[in-house]
N, C-alpha and C positions, 0 to 999 in steps of 0.2 A: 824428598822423603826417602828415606831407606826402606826398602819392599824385598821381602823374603818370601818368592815363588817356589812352593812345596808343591813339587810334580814338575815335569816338562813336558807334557803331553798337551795336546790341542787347546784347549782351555789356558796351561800356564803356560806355555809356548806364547803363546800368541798375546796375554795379560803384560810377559814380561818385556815383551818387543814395544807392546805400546806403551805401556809408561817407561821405559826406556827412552823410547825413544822422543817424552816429554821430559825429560831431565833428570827424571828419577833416579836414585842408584839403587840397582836393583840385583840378586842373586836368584840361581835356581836353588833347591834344597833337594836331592835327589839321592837315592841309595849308590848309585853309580854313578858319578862323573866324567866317566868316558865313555857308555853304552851310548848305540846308535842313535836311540830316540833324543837322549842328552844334547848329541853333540849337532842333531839338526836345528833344534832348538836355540843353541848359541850360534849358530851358523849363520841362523834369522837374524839375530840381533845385530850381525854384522860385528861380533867380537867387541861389544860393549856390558855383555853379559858376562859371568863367570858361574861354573857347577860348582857346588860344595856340599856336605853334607850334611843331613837334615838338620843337626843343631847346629853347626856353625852358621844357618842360613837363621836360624833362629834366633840365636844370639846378635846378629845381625841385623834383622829388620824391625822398623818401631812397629811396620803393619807386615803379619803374615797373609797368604793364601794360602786355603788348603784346596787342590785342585789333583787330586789323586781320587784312584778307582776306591767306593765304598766298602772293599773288603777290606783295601786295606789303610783304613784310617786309623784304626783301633791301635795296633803296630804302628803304623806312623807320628800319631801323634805324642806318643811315649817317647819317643826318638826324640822328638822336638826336645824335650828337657825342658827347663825352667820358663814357662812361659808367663808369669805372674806380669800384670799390666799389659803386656801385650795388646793389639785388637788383631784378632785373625778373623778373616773372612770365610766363611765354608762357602763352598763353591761346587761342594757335592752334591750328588744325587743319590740319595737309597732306595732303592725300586721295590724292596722286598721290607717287612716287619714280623720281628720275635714279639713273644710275648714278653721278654725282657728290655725290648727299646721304649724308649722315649718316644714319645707323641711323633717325632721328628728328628732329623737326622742333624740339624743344626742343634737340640737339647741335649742331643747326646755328646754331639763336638764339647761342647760347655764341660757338661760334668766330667770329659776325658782330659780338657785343658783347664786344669784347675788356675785359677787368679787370672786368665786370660776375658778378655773381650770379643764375645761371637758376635760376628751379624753373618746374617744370609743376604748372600748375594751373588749373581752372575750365574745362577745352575737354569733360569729358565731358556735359556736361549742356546743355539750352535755359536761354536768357535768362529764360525764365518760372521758373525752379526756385533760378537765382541770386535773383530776387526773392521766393519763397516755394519755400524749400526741404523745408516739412515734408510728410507725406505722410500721410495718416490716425494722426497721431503718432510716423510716425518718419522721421528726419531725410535727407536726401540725404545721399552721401560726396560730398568731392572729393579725388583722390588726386594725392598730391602726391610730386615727383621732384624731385630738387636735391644737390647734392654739397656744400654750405654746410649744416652743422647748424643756426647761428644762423638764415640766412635763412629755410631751412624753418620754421622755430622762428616769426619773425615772420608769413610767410606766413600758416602755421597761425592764428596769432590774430585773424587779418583773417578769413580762413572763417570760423572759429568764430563771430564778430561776426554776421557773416551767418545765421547758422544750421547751416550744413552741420557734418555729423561728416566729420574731419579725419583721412584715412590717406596714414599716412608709406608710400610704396614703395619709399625707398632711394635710391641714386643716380640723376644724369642719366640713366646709360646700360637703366635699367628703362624710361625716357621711351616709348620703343616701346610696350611694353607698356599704359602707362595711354592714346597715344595711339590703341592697337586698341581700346580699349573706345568713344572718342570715334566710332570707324568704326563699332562694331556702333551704336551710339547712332543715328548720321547713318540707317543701314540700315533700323530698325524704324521709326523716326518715319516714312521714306518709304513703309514698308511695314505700316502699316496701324495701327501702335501711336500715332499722332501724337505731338505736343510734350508733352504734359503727363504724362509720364515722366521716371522718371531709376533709376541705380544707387546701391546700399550695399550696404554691409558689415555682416552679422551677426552676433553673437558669442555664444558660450553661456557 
């Protein structure tokens, strides 16, 4: 599958190494292609990756991520250009709300990427749990939002690749919801639980 990682910072750093490094062809989408952060990031890949810029990354990949800081998604994703069909995955976190946002930070990715495909996914956990999700043998969740069955559908396979156990939560408008859990996450790390944590789901 072609994967167009928007951001190279911890999150898509570490997204593009691993499904790289499962066969995927994949790109970074980055404003700078030779700035520091960039070039550790292909570094990681062991030079199976390539920088380009935001819509050549776009033009590119059948699935995006967006994995960039929430200030500046709004500017990023206009960059992206033509993303009709697409599925992009938001991957961000909004910690703060106007009285001009969407319920959620994934509703608003939607209305900025018009004819594209959201689902929420990846924002509850650290970068370290994307790269080894298991946890005394059992697997991290990431909980995923999307109004597209198919895409979810895709999404999910890409997790799964990874390792994570894979919970559907239903429509965008649950986004809120999975993106509270991302809150308490940010919360405990600060407060004394650090990074090497993460949520699931357990079933009897």
């Amino acid at each position: 599958m072609r994967i167009g990682i928007i951001g190279a910072g911890n999150i898509g750093g570490t997204l593009g190494k691993a499904w790289s490094d499962r066969g995927h062809e994949v790109v970074f989408g980055v404003r700078d292609p030779h700035s520091p952060k960039t070039q550790k990031a292909l570094n990681e890949t062991g030079g199976q990756v390539q920088a380009v810029r935001f819509e050549d990354a776009a033009a590119f990949g059948e699935v995006l991520v967006l994995a960039v800081p929430w200030a500046a998604v709004r500017e990023t994703v206009a960059a992206l250009g033509n993303v009709q069909g697409k599925i992009i995955i938001d991957a961000t976190n909004r910690l703060t709300q106007t009285a001009e946002d969407a319920p959620s930070a994934a509703e608003d990715v939607q209305k900025l990427a018009v004819g594209a495909k959201v689902v929420k996914a990846f924002n509850t956990m650290g970068w370290e749990t994307l790269a080894n999700p298991i946890f005394n043998g059992t697997a991290a969740s990431t909980f995923l939002c999307g109004d597209d069955a198919a895409a979810k559908g895709t999404v999910g396979k890409l997790a799964a690749e990874l390792g994570l156990q894979v919970v559907d939560c239903g429509p965008l408008t649950n986004a809120a919801a999975v993106e509270s859990i991302a809150r308490l996450w940010i919360y405990m790390m600060r407060n004394g639980s650090g990074r090497d944590m993460a949520f699931t789901l357990v079933r009897r």
